[in-house]
C-alpha positions in Angstrom: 128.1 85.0 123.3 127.5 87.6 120.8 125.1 86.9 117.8 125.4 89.6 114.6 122.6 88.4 112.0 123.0 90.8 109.2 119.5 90.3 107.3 117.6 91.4 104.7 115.5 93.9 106.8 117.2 94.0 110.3 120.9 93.9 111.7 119.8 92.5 114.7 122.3 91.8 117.9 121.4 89.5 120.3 123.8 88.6 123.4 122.8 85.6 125.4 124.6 83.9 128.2 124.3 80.0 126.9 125.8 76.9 127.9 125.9 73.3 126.6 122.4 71.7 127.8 120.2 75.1 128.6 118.4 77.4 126.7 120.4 81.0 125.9 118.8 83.5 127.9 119.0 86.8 126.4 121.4 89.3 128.0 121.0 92.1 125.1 118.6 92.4 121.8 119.1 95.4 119.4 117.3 95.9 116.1 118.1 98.5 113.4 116.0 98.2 110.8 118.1 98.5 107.4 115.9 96.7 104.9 119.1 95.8 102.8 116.5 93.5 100.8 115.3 97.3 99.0 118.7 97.9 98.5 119.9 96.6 95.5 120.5 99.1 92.6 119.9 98.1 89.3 122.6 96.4 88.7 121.9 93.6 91.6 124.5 95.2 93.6 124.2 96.5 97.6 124.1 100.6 97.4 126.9 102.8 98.5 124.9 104.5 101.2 123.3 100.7 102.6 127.0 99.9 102.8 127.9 103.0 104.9 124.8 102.7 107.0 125.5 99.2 107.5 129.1 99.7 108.9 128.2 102.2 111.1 125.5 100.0 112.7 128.2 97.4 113.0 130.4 99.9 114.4 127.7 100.6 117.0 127.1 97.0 117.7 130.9 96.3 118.0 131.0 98.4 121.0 128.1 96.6 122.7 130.0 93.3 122.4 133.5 95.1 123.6 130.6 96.3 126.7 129.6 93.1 127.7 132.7 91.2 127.3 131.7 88.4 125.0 133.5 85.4 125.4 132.4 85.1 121.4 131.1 86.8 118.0 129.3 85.0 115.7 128.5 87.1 112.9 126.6 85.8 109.8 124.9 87.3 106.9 122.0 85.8 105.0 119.6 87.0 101.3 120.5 90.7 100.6 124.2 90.2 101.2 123.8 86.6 99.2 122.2 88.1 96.3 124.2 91.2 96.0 126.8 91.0 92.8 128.8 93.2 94.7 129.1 90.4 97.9 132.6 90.4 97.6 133.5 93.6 98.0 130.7 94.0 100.8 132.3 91.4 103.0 136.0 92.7 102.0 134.9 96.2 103.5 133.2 95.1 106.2 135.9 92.9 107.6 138.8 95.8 106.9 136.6 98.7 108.3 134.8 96.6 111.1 136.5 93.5 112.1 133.6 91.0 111.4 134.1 88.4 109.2 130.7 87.4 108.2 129.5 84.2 107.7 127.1 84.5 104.3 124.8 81.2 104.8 123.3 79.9 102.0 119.7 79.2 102.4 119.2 75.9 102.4 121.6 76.1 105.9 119.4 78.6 107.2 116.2 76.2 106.8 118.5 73.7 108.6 119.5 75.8 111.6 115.8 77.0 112.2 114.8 73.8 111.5 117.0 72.6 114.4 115.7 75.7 116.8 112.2 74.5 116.4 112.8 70.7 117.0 114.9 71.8 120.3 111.7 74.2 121.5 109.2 71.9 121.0 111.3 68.2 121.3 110.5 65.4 120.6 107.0 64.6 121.4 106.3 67.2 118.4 106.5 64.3 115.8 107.6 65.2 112.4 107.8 69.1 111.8 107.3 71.1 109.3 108.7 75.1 109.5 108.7 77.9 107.2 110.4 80.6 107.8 109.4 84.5 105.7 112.8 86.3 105.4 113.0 90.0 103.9 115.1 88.3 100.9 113.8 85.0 101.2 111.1 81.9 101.8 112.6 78.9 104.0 111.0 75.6 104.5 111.9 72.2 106.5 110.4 69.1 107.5 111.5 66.1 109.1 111.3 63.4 112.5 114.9 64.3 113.8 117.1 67.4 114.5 118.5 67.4 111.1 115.5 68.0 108.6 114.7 64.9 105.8 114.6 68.1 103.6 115.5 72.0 103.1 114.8 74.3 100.9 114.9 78.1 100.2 113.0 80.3 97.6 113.5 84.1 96.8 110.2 84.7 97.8 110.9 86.9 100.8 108.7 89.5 101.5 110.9 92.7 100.8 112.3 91.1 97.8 108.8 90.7 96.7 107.8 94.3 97.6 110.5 96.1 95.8 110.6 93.5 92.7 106.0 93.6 92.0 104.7 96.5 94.0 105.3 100.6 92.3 102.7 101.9 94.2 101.3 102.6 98.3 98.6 100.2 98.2 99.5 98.6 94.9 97.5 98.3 92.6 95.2 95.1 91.7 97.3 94.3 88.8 100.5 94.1 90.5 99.2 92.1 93.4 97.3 89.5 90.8 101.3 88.6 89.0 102.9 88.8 92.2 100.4 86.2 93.0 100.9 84.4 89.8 104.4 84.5 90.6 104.6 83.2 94.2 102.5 80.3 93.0 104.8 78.7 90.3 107.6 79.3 92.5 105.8 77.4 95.7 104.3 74.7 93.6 107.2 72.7 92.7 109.2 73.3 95.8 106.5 72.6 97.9 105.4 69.4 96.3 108.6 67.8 96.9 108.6 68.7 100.7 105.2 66.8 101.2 106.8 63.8 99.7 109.2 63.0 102.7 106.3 62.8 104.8 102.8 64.3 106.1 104.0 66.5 108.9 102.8 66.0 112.4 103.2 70.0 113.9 103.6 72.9 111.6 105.2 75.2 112.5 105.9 79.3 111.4 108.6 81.4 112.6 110.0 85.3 111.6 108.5 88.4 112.0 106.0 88.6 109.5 104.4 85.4 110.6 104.4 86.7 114.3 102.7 90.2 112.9 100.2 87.9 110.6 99.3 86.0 113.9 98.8 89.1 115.6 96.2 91.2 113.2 94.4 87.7 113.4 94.1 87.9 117.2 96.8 86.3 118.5 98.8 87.4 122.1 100.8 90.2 122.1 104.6 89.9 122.8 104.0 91.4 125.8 102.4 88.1 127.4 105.8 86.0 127.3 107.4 84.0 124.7 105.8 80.6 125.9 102.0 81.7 125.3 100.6 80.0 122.4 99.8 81.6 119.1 98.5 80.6 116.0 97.9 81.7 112.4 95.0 80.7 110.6 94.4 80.2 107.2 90.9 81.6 107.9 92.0 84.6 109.2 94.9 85.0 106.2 91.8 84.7 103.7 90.0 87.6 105.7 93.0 90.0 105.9 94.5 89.5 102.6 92.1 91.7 100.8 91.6 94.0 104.0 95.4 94.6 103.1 95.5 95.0 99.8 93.5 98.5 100.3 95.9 99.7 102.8 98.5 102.0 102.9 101.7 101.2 104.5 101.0 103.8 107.2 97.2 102.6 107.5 98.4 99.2 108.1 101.0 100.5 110.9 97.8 101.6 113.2 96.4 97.9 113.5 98.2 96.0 116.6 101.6 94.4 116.1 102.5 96.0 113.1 105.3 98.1 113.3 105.9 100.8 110.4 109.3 99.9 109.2 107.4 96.3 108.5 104.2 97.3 107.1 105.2 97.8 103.3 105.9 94.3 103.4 103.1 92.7 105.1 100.7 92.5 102.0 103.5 90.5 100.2 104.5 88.3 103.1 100.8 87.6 103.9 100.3 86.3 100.2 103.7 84.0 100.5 101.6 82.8 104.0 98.4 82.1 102.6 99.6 80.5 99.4 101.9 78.2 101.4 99.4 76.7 103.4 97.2 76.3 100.8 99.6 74.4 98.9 100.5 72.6 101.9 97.1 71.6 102.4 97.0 73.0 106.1 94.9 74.8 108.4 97.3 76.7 110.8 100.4 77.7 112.1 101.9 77.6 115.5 104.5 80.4 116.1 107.3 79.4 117.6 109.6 81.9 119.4 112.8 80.6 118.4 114.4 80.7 115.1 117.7 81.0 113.1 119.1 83.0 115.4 118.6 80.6 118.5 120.0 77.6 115.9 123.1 79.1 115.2 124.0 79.3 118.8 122.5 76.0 119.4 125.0 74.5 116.9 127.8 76.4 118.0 126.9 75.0 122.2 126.7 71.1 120.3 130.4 71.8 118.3 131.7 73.4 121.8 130.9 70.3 123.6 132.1 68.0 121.3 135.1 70.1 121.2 
């Protein structure tokens, strides 16, 4: 099975030999790094050239798939295409020049399908979960005591979005960091208030990238040691770095452990969505989990094939 997540930062393929009742076991992973999230003109619509660039990577990818004769495609889009004004037109030329027909989720179903990877990694015994989820386009959180969150929700507080829309200069400026702040705050408050009410949760839990590279300047494994070692983020450690950030270049940040270049632009912003989350949350850590939207939409599509 073939999975084609066209995100806000990455088009990432992942080909996994799954069956109903075992976890996917990867067969093929390739990333290209897009960042479609900083490519919105003016006008809210997807550029010309991200278009291009982002056929010919599907072009690429296509011929992976045809390699390892996938039994199936699943191909799904999620923020940047979603918020483009231009979607249409997008999807139209994808699926004439390509052959995919994307799937655009909407991002309350993402929360839900990451929502259910994390239950299946962790089962049961994990209690009620919370997850939260920092997209390039987008801010996802879940919580509930079954596979099917008690609630979803999804904010445009990802951390390219946030980038491209506060930040004019490489570090930014004090200024722009303080109402980017500001910002993030409002738009948590609310949202994040009526999560708690369905529940105190029991394990909370991070997932994407940015948490993973947040973990990692705060000491966690690298991803070198295996998918199964433990790793944490800290709000202690947020509270150190956050300022340490703040000072640095893109390219400065790049030369500190797990952060890789075509990410580091975005960590100050992602970092803030972090620490302000868990603050509003009223919570000390996070545990990274390995799996996330990606391993839910296959997960789903295994439960429809058996039921099928």
């Amino acid at each position: 099975m073939a999975v084609l997540d066209v995100g806000s930062n990455t088009v990432h393929l992942l080909v996994v030999d799954a069956h109903f009742g075992a976890a996917p076991s990867a067969a093929l992973s390739r990333k290209y790094e897009l960042r479609l999230a900083e490519q919105l003109g003016n006008n809210g619509a997807l550029k010309s050239g991200a278009v291009t660039r982002l056929i010919e990577v599907l072009h690429e990818c296509n011929e992976y798939i045809e390699q390892l004769e996938c039994e199936e495609t699943l191909a799904f889009a999620t923020s940047a295409i979603r918020d483009s004004l231009n979607a249409e037109e997008v999807l139209a030329q994808v699926r004439n020049e390509t052959g995919f027909e994307l799937q655009v989720l909407d991002g309350e179903h993402e929360a839900i399908l990451t929502f259910l990877a994390v239950r299946r990694w962790y089962g049961w015994s994990a209690g009620r979960l919370l997850v939260a989820d920092i997209g390039g386009g987008s801010f996802e959180v879940a919580i509930g005591a079954d596979e099917h969150p008690d609630s979803a929700t999804s904010m445009p507080l990802g951390a390219g979005r946030l980038t491209r829309d506060f930040f004019t200069t490489d570090p930014p400026v004090a200024s722009e960091v303080k109402a980017m702040r500001k910002y993030v705050r409002k738009m948590l408050a609310g949202e994040l208030g009526q999560i708690l009410r369905n529940g105190e949760p029991e394990h909370v839990v991070a997932t994407s990238k940015t948490f993973r590279q947040l973990a990692r300047l705060g000491g966690a494994a690298p991803s070198s040691d295996g998918p199964r070692v433990r790793r944490v983020i800290t709000k202690n450690s947020l509270d150190k770095w956050v300022p340490r950030l703040q000072t640095l270049s893109a390219r400065e940040r790049a030369e500190y452990p797990g952060v890789s270049l075509g990410r580091a632009e975005q960590l100050l912003a992602g970092a803030i969505v972090a620490q302000e989350a868990m603050d509003l949350l009223h919570v000390n850590e996070f545990e990274i989990c390995p799996w996330a939207l990606r391993e839910g939409i296959i997960l789903r599509r295994l439960d429809w094939f058996e039921a099928e």
